[in-house]
C-alpha positions as CSV (number, residue, x, y, z in Angstrom):
1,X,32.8,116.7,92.2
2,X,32.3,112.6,93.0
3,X,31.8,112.0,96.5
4,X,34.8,110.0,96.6
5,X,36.7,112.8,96.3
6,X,34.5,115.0,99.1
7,X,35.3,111.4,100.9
8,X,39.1,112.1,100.2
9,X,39.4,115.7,101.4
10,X,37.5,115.2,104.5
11,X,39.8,112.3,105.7
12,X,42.8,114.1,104.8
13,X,41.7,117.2,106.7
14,X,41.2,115.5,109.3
15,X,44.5,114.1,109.5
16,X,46.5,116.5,108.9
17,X,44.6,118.9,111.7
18,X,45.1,115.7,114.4
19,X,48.7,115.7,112.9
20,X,49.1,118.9,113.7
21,X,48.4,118.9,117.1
22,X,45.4,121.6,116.7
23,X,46.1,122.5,120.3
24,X,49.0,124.4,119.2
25,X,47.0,126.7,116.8
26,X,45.7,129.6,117.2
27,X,41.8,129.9,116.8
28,X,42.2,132.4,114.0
29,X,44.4,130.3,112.0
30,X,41.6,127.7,111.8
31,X,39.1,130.3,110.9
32,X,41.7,131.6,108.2
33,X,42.5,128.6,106.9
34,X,38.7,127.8,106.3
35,X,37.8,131.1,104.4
36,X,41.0,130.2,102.3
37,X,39.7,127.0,101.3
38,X,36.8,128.8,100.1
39,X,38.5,131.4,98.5
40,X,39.9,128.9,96.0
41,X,36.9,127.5,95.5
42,X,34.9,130.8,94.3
43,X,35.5,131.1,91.0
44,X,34.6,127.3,90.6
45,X,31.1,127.5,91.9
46,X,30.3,130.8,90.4
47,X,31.0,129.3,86.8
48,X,28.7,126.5,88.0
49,X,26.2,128.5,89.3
50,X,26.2,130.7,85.9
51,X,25.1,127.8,83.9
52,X,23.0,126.2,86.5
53,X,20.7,129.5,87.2
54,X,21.4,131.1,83.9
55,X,20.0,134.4,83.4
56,X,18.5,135.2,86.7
57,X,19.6,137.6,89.2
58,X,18.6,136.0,92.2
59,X,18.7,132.2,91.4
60,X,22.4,132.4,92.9
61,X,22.7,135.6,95.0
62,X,26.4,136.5,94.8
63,X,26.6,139.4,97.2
64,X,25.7,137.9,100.3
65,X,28.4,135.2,100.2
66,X,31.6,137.5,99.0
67,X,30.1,140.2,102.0
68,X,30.6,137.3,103.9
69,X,33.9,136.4,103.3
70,X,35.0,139.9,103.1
71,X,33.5,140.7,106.6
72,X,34.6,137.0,108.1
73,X,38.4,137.7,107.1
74,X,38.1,141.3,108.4
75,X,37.2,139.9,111.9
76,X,39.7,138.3,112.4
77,X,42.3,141.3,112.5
78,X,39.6,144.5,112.5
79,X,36.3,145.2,114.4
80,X,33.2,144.3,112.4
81,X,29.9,144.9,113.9
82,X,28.6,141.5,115.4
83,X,25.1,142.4,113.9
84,X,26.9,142.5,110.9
85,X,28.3,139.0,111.1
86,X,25.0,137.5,112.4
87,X,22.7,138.6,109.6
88,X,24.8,137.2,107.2
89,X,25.1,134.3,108.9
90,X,21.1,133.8,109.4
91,X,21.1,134.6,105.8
92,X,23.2,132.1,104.2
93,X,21.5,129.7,106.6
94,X,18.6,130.5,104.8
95,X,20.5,130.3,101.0
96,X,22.4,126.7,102.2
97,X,19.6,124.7,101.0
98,X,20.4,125.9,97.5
99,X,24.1,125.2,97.8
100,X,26.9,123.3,99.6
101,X,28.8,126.6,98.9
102,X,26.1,128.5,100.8
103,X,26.1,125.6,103.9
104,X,30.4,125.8,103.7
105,X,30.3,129.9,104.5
106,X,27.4,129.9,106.8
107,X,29.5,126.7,108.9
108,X,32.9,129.8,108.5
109,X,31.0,132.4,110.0
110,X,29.2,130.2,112.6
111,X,32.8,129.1,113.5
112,X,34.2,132.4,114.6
113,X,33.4,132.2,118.4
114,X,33.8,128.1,119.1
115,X,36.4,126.4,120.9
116,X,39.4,125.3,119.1
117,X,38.4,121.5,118.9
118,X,34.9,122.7,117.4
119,X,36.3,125.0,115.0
120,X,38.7,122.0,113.7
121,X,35.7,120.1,112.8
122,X,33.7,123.2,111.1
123,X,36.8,123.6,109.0
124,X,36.8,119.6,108.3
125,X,32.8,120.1,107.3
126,X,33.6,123.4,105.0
127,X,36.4,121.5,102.9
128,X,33.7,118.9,102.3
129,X,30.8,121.4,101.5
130,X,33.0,123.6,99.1
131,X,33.9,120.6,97.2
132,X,31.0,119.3,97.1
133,X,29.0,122.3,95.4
134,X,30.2,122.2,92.2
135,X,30.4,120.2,89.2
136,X,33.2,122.6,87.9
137,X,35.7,121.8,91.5
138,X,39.3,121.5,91.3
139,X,40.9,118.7,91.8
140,X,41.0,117.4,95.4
141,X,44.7,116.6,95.8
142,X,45.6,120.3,94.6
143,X,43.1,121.5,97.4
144,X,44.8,119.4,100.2
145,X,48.2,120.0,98.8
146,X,47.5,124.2,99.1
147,X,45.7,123.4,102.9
148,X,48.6,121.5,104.0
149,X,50.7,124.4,102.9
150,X,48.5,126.6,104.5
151,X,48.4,125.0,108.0
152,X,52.8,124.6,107.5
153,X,53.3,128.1,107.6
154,X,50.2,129.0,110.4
155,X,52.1,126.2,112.5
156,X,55.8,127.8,112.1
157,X,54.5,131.2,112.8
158,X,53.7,132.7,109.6
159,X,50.9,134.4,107.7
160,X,50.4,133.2,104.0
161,X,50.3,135.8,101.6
162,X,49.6,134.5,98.3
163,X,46.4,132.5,97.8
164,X,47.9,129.9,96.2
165,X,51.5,128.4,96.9
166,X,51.6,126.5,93.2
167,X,50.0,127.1,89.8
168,X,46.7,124.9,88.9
169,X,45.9,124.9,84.9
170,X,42.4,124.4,85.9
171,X,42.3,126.8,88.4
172,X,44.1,129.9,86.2
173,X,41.8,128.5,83.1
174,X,38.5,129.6,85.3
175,X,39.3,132.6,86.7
176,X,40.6,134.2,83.9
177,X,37.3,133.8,81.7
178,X,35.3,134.9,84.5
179,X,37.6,138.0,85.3
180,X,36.9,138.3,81.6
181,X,33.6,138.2,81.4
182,X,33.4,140.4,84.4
183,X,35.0,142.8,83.0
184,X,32.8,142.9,79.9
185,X,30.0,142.9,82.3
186,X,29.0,139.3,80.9
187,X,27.4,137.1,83.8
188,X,27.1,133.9,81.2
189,X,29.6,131.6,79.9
190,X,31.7,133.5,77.5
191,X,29.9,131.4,75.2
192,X,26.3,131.9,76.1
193,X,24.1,134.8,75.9
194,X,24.6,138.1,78.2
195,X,22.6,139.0,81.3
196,X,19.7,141.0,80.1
197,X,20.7,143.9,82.0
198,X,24.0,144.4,81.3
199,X,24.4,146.8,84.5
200,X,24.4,144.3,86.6
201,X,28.4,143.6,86.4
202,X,29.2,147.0,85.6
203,X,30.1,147.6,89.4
204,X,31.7,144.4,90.0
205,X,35.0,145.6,89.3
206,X,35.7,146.3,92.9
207,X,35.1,142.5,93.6
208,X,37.4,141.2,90.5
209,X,40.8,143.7,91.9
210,X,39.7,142.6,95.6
211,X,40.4,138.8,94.7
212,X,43.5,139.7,92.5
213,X,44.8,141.3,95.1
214,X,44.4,138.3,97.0
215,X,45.6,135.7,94.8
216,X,48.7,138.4,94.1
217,X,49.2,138.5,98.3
218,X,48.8,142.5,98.0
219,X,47.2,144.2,100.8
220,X,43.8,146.4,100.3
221,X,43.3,149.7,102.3
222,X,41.5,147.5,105.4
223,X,39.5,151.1,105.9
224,X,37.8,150.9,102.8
225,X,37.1,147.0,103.2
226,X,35.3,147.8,106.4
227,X,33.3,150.9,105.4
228,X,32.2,148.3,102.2
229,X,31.5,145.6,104.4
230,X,29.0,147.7,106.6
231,X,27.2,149.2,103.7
232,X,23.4,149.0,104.5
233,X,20.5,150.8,103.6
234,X,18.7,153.4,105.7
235,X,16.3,151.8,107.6
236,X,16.9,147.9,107.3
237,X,19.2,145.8,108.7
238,X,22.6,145.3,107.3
239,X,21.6,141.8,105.1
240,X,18.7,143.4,103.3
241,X,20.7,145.4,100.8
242,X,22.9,142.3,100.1
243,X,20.2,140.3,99.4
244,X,18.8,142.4,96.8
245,X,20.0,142.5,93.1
246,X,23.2,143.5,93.0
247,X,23.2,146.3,91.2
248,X,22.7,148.8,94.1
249,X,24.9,146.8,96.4
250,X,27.6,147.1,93.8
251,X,26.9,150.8,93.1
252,X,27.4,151.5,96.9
253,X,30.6,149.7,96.9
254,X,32.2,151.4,93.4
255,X,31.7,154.8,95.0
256,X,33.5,153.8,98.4
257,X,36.4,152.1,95.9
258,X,36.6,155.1,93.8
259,X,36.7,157.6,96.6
260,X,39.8,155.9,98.5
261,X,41.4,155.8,94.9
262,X,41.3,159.3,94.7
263,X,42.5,159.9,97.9
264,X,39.5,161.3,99.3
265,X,38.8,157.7,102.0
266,X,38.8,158.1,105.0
267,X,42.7,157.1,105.6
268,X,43.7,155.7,108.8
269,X,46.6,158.6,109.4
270,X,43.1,161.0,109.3
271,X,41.1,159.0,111.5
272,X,44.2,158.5,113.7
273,X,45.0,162.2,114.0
274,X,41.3,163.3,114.8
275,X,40.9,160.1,117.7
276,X,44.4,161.2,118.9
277,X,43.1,165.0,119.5
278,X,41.5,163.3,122.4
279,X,42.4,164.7,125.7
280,X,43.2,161.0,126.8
281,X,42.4,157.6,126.9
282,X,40.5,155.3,129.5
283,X,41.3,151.7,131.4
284,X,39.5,149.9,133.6
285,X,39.7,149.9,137.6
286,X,39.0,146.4,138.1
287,X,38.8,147.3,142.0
288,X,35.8,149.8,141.7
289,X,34.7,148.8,138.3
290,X,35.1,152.5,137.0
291,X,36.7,153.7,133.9
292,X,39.6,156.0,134.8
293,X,41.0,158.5,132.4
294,X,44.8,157.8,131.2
295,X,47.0,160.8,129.5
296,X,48.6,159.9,126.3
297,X,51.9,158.5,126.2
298,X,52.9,161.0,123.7
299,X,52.2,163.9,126.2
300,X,54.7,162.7,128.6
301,X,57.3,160.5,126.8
302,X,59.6,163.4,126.9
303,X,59.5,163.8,130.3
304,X,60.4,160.6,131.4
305,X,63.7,160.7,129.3
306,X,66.2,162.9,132.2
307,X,68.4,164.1,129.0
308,X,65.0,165.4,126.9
309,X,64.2,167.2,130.3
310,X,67.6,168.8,130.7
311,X,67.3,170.1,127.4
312,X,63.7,171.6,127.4
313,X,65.0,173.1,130.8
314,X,68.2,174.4,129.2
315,X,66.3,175.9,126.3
316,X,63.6,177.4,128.8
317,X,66.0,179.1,130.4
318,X,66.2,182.2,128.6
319,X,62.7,182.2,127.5
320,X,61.6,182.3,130.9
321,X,63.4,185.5,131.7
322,X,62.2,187.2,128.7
323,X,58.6,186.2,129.7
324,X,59.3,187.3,133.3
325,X,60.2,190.7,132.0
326,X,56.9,191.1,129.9
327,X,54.9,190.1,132.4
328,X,56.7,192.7,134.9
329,X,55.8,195.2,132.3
330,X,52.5,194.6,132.0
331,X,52.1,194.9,135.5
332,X,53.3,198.0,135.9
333,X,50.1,198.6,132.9
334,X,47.5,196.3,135.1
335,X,44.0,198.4,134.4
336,X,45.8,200.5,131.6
337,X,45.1,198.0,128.6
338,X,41.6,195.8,128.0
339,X,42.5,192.2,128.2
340,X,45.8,192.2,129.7
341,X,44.6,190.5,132.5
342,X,43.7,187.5,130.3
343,X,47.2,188.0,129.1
344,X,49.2,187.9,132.5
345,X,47.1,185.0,133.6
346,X,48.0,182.2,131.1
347,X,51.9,184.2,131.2
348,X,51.9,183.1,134.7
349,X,50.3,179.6,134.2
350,X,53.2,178.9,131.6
351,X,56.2,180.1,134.0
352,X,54.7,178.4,137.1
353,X,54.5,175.0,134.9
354,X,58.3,175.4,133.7
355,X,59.0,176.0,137.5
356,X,57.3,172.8,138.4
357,X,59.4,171.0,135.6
358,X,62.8,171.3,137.3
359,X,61.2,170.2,141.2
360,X,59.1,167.4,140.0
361,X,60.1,166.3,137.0
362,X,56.5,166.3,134.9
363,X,54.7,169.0,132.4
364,X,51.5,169.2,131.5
365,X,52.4,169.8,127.8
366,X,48.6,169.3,126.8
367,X,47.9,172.5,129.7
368,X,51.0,174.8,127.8
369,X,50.4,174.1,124.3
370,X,46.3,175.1,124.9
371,X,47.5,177.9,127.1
372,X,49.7,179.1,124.2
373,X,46.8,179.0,121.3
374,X,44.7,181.1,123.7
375,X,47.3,183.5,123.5
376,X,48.4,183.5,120.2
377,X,44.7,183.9,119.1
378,X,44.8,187.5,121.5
379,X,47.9,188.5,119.9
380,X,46.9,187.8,116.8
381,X,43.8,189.9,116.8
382,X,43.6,193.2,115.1
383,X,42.1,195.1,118.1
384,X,45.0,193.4,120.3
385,X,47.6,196.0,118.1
386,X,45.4,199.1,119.6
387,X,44.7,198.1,122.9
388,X,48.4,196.6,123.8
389,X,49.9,199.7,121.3
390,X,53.7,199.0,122.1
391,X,53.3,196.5,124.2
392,X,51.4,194.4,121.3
393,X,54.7,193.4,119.5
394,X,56.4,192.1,122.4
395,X,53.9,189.8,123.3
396,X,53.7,188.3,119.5
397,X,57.3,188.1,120.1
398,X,56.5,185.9,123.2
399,X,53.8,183.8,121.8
400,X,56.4,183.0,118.6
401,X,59.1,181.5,121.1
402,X,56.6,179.6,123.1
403,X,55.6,178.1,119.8
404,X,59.0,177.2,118.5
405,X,59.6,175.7,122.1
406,X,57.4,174.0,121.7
407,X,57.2,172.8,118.3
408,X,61.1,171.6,119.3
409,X,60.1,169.5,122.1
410,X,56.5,168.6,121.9
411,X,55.5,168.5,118.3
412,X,53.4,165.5,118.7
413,X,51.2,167.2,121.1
414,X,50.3,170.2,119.3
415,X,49.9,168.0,115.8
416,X,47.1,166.0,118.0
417,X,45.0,169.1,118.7
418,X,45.1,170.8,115.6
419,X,43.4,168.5,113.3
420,X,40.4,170.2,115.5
421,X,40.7,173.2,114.2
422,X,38.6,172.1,110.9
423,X,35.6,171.1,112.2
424,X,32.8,173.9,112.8
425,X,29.4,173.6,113.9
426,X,27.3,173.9,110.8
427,X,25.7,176.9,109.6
428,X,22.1,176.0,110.8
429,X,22.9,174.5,114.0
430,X,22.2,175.9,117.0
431,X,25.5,176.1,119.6
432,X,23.0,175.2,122.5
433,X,21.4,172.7,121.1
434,X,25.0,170.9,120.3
435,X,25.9,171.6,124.2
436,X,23.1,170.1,124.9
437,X,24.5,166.8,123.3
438,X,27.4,166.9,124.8
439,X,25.7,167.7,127.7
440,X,23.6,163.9,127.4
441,X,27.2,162.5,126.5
442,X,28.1,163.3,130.3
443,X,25.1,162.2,131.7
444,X,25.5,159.1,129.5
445,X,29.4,158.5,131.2
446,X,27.8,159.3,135.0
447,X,25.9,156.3,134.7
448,X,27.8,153.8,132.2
449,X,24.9,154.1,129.8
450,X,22.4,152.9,132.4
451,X,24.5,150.1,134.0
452,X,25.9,148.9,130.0
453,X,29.5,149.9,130.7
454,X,31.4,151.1,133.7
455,X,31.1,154.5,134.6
456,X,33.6,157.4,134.3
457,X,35.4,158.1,137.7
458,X,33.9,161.1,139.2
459,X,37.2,163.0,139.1
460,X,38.1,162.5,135.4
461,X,34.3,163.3,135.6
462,X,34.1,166.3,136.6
463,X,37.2,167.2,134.3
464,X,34.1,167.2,131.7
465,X,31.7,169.0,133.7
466,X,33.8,172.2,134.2
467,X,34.5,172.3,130.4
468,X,30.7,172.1,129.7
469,X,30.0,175.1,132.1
470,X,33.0,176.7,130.3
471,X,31.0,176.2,126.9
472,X,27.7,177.6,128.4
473,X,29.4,180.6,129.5
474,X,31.1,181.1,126.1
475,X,27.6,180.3,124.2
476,X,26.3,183.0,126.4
477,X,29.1,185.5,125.3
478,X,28.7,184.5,122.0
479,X,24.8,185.6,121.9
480,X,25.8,189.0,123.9
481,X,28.9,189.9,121.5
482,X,28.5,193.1,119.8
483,X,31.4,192.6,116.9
484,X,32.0,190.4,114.4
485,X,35.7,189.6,115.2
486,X,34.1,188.7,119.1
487,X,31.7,186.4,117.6
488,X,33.8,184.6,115.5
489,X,36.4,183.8,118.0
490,X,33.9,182.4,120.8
491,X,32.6,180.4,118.1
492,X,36.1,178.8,117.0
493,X,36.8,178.4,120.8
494,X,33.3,176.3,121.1
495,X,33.7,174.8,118.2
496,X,37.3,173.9,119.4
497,X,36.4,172.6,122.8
498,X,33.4,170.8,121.8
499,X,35.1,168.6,118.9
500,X,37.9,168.1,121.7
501,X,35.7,166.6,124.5
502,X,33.3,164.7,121.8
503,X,35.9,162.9,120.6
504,X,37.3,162.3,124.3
505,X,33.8,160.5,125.0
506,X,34.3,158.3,121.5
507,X,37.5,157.0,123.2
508,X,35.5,156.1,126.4
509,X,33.0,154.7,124.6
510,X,35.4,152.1,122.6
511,X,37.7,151.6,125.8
512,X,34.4,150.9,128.5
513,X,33.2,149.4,125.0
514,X,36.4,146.6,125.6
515,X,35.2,146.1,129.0
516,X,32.1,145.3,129.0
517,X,32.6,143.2,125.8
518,X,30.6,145.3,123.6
519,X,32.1,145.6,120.2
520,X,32.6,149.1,118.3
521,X,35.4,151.3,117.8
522,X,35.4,154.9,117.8
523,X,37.1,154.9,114.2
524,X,34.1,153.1,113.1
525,X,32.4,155.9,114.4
526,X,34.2,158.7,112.3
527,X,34.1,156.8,109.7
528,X,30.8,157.0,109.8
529,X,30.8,160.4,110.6
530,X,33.0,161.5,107.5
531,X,30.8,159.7,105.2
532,X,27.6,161.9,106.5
533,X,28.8,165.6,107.0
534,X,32.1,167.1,108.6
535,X,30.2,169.4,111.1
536,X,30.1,169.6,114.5
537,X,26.8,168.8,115.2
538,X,26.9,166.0,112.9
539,X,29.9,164.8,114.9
540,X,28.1,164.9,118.1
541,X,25.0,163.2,116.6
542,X,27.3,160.0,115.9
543,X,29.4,159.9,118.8
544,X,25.9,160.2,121.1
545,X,24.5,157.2,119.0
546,X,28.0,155.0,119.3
547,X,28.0,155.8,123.1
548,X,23.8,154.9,123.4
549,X,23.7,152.3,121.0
């Protein structure tokens, strides 16, 4: 490309931007419009940078700049590790000497946090740099002609989808042979020799469908795009593998892109369900610079709707004598049966909170729907049939309607704890040991980390505390039971309440996280969790090193 025409597209840029009034943009548009720009310009340079460096894997290092234009366009709409973004950017610093195309998405990344008017003249600099690299460029007044179309639709309001808004022969000719020779895991011109190890491009297919998809406008499962863009060896920082020859990069990112096409990612409605188990969420009290513990919506949206009320009310109505009844009976039974006491305490708890309902208008659903599992996992016990004898039908009979009550009116709540119900402690860890982690979570929320984020209020506080003196007295039950069957249900009730809390402290991590202005996200974190293990202890390992680091 003449430098006339790198002449040409930076005054055109520039007038169209001042022309536009770059006030009225939003940062991200400039930052979008920038990695679009060179987007188009890829497959250009890499044929160029084919014949200029030949054979040789590391004359033009491919992986650190798509990485970076992966990772860049993720930012804009997803959280991506700031490390991340900062070793890339030192690293194509360090490439740009080789390349204009190196210097144009080291200038994109560098771009991300600068003030509007800044930003407009990085994305002036980038048009000039990406045009500049290559002997192979398109032609300029197709490049404007797409950017103007670009900045017409970010202007009115809209996202482009496609990558291009017209055809260019040129454009089609070159990525087409190179998807070609891709494909046939060729790195050459179709014409020249092949790489001596032809493995090299026998991973890149994930790379080839990625920019398909976004010259086609199609979306890509943004979960896998994240877990690809924060693939990094053990050990080193996150730049080192992409930096390397590609082979084991690629390899990394072929097994990610074949696990989310078989349906075995990490979906976002699985990593939703598991962060919504959490008992609730956390906001900042700007007054006392504490985090403050905030139920779910979905625990109370029914409540605050007087016509869902009446009918919960009306439907309780009948139950509630029934349940009356029974717990009457077993009464008149109190010392005659072992663990009826249990039984007519959470009875109680459940008709008390019904009570409340028609004075004040609120229900802890979260309270009734745990209060019911306890019970259903006592009636559902075979020693329950010979200790209760005929009173052990009528309570099954009670648990059932509590459940279809509540499976009428507060689905959503009992769908958010039971995704807890798979995940166990694994078969070598220790249950104290895994208290003991959560245990360092609490102390961790006490203090904000040390001063890092604000601490947990000491109320919502001490909501944790009592459930981690719960779990020591269970782990010491579990080490005195004398049965199997006991065993196994303290376990699932640790195992229960500790994946329940841990995940609670992932959301107070991410929302102190916010206000402190420390990036992370606690779907990053089980993410990163599900790739590891699925056990509890493996659980409470990340979520301690998401809240401490």
């Amino acid at each position: 490309m003449s430098l006339r025409d790198a002449s040409t597209v930076r005054d055109r840029v520039f007038q169209s931007l001042s022309s536009a009034s770059t006030p009225d943009l939003a940062q991200h548009f400039l930052f979008s419009m920038g990695q679009r720009w060179i987007l188009r310009q890829l497959p250009s340079f890499i044929v160029y940078s084919r014949s200029r460096w030949g054979h040789s894997a590391y004359g033009f290092p491919f992986s650190p700049v798509l990485n970076s234009i992966l990772s860049g366009g993720l930012s804009v709409s997803s959280d991506v590790s700031e490390r991340l973004l900062l070793e890339l950017q030192d690293q194509l610093h360090e490439l740009s000497g080789k390349s204009h195309f190196y210097l144009a998405c080291w200038r994109l990344l560098s771009s991300r946090n600068r003030s509007l008017p800044d930003q407009a003249t990085q994305l002036i600099e980038i048009a000039s740099d990406a045009i500049s690299s290559s002997t192979h460029s398109l032609p300029a007044n197709w490049l404007i002609e797409q950017f103007e179309t670009d900045l017409a639709e970010y202007r009115s309001g809209n996202t482009p989808q496609k990558l291009n808004s017209t055809a260019n022969g040129q454009f089609d000719a070159q990525w087409q042979a190179l998807k070609s020779s891709m494909a046939n895991k060729q790195l050459s011109e179709p014409n020249g020799d092949h790489w001596v190890n032809r493995e090299h491009l026998a991973n890149w297919t994930f790379w080839v469908d990625w920019y398909q998809t976004l010259l086609d406008g199609e979306p890509f499962d943004e979960d896998m795009l994240l877990e690809i863009a924060h693939i990094k060896e053990e050990g080193e920082n996150y730049a080192y593998l992409w930096a390397q020859d590609p082979a084991e990069a690629n390899r990394r990112v072929l097994e990610i892109y074949d696990r989310f096409h078989s349906g075995n990612g990490p979906k976002n409605a699985d990593i939703g369900d598991l962060l919504s188990a959490s008992l609730v969420r956390f906001e900042l009290d700007t007054l006392h610079n504490l985090m403050i513990a905030i139920p779910f919506e979905e625990d109370w949206e029914h409540l605050s709707d007087a016509g869902a009320l009446d009918a919960l009310l009306k439907d309780v109505e009948d139950f509630r004598e029934d349940l009356q009844l029974f717990c009457q009976a077993l009464e008149l039974e109190d010392g005659g049966m072992q663990g009826v006491g249990l039984v007519r305490t959470y009875l109680g708890a459940i008709l008390a909170e019904f009570e409340k309902a028609e004075t004040v208008g609120s229900l802890r659903v979260g309270r009734i729907a745990e209060w019911r599992r306890l019970l259903e996992t006592k009636a559902n016990k075979e020693s329950t049939a010979l200790e209760f004898g005929d009173y052990a039908e009528p309570l099954r009979s009670a648990v059932g309607n509590l459940t279809q009550l509540l499976q009428k009116h507060f689905a959503t709540t009992i769908a958010r704890f039971s995704v807890l119900r798979g995940i166990h402690m694994e078969a070598d860890a220790k249950p104290w040991d895994v208290v003991a982690t959560f245990a360092e979570m609490i102390k961790d929320m006490r203090s904000g980390v040390d001063g890092k984020y604000p601490a947990l209020a000491k109320t919502d506080l001490a909501i944790f505390e009592e459930v981690l003196d719960s779990l020591n007295a269970k782990v010491r039950e579990l080490e005195a039971a004398e049965t199997e069957e006991q065993r196994s249900s303290l376990q699932k009730e640790i195992d229960f309440q500790l994946a329940r809390m841990m995940v609670s402290v992932s959301m107070y991590r991410e929302d102190a996280g916010k206000a402190a202005k420390v990036a992370g996200t606690a779907a990053d974190a089980m993410i990163k969790w599900k790739k590891r293990s699925d056990g509890l202890q493996g659980l409470g390992q990340v979520i301690l090193d998401f809240l401490q680091n």
